[in-house]
N, C-alpha and C positions, 0 to 999 in steps of 0.2 A: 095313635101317637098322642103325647099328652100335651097341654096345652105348654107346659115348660117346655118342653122339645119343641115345639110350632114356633115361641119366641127365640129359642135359642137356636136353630139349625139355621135360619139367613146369616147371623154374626157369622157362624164359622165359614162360609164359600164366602161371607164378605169381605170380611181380614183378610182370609187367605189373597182373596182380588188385590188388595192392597197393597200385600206383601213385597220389597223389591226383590224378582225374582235374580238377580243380579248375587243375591246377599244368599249362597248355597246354604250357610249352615242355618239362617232363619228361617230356608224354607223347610229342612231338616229337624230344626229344632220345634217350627208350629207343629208340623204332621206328626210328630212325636208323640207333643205335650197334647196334643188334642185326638189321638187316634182313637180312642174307645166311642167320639161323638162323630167321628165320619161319617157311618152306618145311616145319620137319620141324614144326607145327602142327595138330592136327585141323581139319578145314574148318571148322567152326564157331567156332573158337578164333582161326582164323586173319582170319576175317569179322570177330570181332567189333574184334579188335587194327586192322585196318583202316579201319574203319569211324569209332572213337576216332578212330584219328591224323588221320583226313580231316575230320573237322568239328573239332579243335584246330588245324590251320593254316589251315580256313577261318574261323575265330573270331579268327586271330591275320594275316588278311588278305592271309595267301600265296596266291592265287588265282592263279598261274600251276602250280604246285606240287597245287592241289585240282583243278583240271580235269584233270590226268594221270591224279590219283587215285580221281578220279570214275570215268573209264573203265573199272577194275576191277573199282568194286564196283558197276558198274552191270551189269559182265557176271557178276559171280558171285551178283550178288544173285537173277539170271535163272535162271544155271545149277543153284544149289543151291536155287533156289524160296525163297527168304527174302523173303517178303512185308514181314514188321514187326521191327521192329530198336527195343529200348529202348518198345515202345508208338506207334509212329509210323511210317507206310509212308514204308518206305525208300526205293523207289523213288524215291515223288514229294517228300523230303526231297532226295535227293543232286542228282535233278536241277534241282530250286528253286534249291539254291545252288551249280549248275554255270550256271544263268541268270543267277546274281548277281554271279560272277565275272567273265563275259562283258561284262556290263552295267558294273561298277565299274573293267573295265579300259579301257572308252570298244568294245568291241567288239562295240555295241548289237543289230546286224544276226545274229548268231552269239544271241542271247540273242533275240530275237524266235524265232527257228525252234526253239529250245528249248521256248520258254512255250507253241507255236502247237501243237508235239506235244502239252505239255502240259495245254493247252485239249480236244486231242479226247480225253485218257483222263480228263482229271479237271473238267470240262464246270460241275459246280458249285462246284468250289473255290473259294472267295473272294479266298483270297491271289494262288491262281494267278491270277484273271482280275484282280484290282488291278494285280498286277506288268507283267502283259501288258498293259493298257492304260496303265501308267505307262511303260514302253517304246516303247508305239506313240506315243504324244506326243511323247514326246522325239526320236522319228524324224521326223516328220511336217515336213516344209518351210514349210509354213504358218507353222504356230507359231514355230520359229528367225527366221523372217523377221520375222514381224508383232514378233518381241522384239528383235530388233536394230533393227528404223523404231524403238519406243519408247524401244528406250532412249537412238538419236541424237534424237530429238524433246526429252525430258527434259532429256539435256545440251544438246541449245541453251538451250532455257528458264533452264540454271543458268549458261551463258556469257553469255545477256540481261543476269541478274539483277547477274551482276560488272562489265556493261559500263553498267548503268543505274547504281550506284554507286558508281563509279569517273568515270564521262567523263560523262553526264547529267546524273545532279542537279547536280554539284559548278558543272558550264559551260554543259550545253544545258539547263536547268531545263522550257524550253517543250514540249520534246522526253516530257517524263516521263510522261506519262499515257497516249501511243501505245505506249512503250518497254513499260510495263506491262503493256496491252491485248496485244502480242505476246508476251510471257514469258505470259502467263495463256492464250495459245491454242495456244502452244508443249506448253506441260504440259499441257494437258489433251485434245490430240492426241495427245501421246503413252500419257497413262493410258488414253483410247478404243480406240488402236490395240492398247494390249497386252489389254484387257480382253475386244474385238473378237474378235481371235485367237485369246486362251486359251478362250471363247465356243466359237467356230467349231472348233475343235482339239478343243476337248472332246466335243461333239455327234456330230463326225465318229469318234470312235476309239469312243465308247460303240454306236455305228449298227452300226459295224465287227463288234465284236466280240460285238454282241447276234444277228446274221446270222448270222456262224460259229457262235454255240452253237445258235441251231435248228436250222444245216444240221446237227451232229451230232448232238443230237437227235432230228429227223426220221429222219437213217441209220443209228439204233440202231430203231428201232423194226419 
């Protein structure tokens, strides 16, 4: 290392220290303007400056940009054995919100196999197993369906109700109380159907997931 790198690599993890990490895009914008001189970093220095920058652009919702990122410090956090970072296992922090990125960019199937690793190293987490069953719902065909019949069910019922007050009372008056009787089964087909669903949807993804965590369970034993 040359003796310009020797004076210059304390400035950079020194700033960086000083930084308020409070301020997302300045920590964003240091690790930026200064990435080509991280490299002359001690590893832990280098960990830590990463680690920062990755949870301020997943805080400021660049999730294309944190799933690259993730893939780093998932492999150094392996290679240098860095179990906890700030009081919190890093591991199962970066890849939580390598799940969340997957998931908020609609590429829910990529975020399932995330959370599904997930579930077998960390079997009792809570967040982990909510998020992974909030995933599997939202994948589940059932449910999209049974929510799309309610929600065409509902708007008939509100296209009744503009045709019963419009063209019925005013003309067909006689007509009014059948008009009614079908807006009243319209909607409440469709509140059964979604209610049905999310029912059925629910039971089914909790069954799921209650299975997987004996079977690992059971395989640790």
């Amino acid at each position: 290392m040359s003796e310009q790198q020797d004076i210059f690599k304390p400035d950079i993890y020194l700033e960086f220290k000083e930084l308020d990490k409070s301020s997302l895009r300045s920590v964003v914008h240091y690790f930026e303007k200064n990435k080509q001189y991280l490299d002359q970093l001690e590893d832990h220095e280098y960990f830590e400056v990463l680690v920062t920058y990755g949870n301020a652009i997943f805080d400021l919702g660049q999730y294309y940009k944190f799933i690259r990122v993730s893939d780093e410090i998932l492999y150094l956090s392996i290679d240098q054995n860095i179990y906890e970072f700030e009081g919190e296992d890093i591991y199962c922090s970066i890849l939580f919100k390598k799940a969340a990125c997957h998931f908020n960019l609609d590429q829910k199937k990529k975020a399932e196999d995330i959370l599904r690793e997930m579930i077998r190293i960390y079997p009792n987490n809570q967040y982990v197993r909510s998020f992974y069953k909030k995933v599997l719902k939202n994948e589940k065909s059932l449910a999209r369906h049974t929510r799309a019949i309610a929600i065409a069910l509902i708007l008939a019922s509100a296209f009744i109700i503009a045709v019963e007050l419009l063209v019925i009372r005013p003309f067909y008056s006689v007509w009014t109380e059948h008009i009614e009787m079908s807006r009243i089964l319209f909607f409440s087909l469709g509140f059964g159907v979604y209610i049905l669903g999310e029912l059925i949807s629910h039971i089914r993804v909790e069954w799921k997931v209650y299975n997987e965590i004996q079977a690992i369970k059971k395989a640790k034993k």
